[in-house]
C-alpha positions in Angstrom: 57.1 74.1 160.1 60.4 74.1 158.7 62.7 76.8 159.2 64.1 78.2 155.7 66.2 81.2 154.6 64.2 83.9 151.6 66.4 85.8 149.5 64.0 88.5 147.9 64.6 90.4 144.9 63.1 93.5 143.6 64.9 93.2 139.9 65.0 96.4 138.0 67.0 97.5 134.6 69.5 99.9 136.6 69.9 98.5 140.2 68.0 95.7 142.3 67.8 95.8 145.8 67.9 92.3 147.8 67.3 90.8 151.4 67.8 88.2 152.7 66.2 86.8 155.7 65.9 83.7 158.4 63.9 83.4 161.7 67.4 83.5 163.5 69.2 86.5 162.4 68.8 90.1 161.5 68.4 90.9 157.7 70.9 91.6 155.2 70.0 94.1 152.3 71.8 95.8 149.3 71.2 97.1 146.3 73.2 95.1 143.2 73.9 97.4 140.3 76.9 95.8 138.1 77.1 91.7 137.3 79.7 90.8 140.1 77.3 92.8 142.5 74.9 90.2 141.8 77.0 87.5 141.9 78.1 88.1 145.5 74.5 88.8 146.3 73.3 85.4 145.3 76.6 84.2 147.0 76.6 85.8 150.1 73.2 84.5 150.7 73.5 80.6 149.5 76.9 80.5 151.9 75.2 81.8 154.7 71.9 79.4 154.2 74.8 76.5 153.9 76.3 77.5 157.3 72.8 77.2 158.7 72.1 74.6 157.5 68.7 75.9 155.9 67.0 75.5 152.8 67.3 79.2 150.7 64.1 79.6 148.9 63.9 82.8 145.9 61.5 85.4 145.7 61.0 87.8 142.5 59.2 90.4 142.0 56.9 90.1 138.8 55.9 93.3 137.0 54.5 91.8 133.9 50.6 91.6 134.6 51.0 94.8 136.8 52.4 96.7 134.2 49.7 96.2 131.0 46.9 96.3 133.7 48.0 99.9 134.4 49.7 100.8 131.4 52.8 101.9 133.0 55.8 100.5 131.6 56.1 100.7 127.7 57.4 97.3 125.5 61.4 98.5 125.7 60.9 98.8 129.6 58.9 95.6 130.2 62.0 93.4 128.2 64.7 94.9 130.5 62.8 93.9 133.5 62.9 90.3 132.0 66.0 90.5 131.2 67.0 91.8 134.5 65.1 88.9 136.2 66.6 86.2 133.8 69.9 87.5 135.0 68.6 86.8 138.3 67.5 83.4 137.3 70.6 82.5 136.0 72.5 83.1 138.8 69.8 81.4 141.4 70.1 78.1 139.2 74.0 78.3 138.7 74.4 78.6 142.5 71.7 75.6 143.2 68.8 77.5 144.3 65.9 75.5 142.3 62.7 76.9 144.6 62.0 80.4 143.3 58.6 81.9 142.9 57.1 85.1 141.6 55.1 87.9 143.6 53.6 90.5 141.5 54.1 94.1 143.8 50.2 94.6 144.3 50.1 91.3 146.3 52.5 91.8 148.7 52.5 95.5 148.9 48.7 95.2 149.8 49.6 91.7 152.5 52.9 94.2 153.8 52.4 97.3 153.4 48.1 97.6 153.5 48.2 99.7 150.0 45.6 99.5 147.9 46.5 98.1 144.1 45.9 101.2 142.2 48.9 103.0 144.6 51.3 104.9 142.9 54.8 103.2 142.7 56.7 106.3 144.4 54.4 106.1 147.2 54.4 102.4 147.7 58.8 103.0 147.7 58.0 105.4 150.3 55.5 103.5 152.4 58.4 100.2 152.0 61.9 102.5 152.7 59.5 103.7 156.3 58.6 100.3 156.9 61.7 98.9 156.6 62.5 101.6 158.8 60.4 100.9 161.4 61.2 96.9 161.5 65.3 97.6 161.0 66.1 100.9 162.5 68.2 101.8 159.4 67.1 103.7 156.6 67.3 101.4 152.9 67.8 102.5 149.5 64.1 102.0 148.2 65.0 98.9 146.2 66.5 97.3 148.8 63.2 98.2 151.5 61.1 96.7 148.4 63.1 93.6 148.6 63.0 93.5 152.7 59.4 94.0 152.7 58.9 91.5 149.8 60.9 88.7 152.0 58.6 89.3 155.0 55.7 88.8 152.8 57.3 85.3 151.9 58.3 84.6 155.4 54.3 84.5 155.8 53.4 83.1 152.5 55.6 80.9 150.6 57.3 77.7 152.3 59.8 75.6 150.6 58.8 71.8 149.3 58.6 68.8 151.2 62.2 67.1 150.6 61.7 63.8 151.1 64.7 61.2 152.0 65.4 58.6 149.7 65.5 55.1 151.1 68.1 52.8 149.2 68.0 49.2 148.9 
């Protein structure tokens, strides 16, 4: 299996939290609330992927079919969250990042965490900032302990294509 870096990232309208993570160093997290802060998020982690030499591979969290099963965002709050992700998007494509899937937060809170589907979103935050905890030693803003625990559900799950070499004649 090929090594690969995951940048994970739980997009909200206010503030996202991010984390990125390889097999060969400890995480980095934050939580990105203006523009430029997510600029040097997306930055800071497809430099450090190019100094080790790994493929980066994106990971977003998608709220869409969570949020009408339960009925708990309204219309206004559902378009900020794809806007907030098509920010996201935009910078992952500008800065060359082309693999970038889509986890909705019952999959891999229930693969992480071992909540059920139906749990409430303050106690899933709760369940991630503690786990987080547990795994790091340091105590995450919740967005950024959703995006940690999202990237070690990837590090399990998701791998980054096959790039095959080009032979030239």
């Amino acid at each position: 299996m090929t090594d690969f870096a995951i940048l994970a990232i739980d997009q909200s309208t206010d503030s996202s939290g991010w984390a990125m993570l390889t097999r060969v160093m400890c995480p980095l997290v934050g939580v990105a609330k203006t523009a430029p802060a997510r600029r040097l998020a997306v930055h800071e982690a497809t430099s450090l992927a190019a100094k080790l030499e790994l493929p980066l591979v994106a990971v977003l969290e998608d709220h869409r079919a969570f949020a009408f099963s339960r009925g708990n965002m309204s219309v206004k709050s559902l378009l900020g969250m794809g806007a907030a992700r098509g920010r996201w998007e935009q910078l992952l494509e500008e800065y060359g990042v082309r693999d970038v899937h889509q986890v909705e937060p019952r999959v891999w809170r229930v693969k992480v965490l071992g909540l059920g589907p139906s749990t409430p979103g303050a106690v899933a935050k709760r369940a991630a900032v503690l786990h987080a905890y547990a795994a790091t030693g340091v105590t995450l803003a919740d967005d950024a302990a959703e995006a940690f625990c999202m990237a070690l559900w990837a590090q399990r799950n998701v791998a980054p294509p096959v790039r095959r070499k080009v032979r030239r004649a």
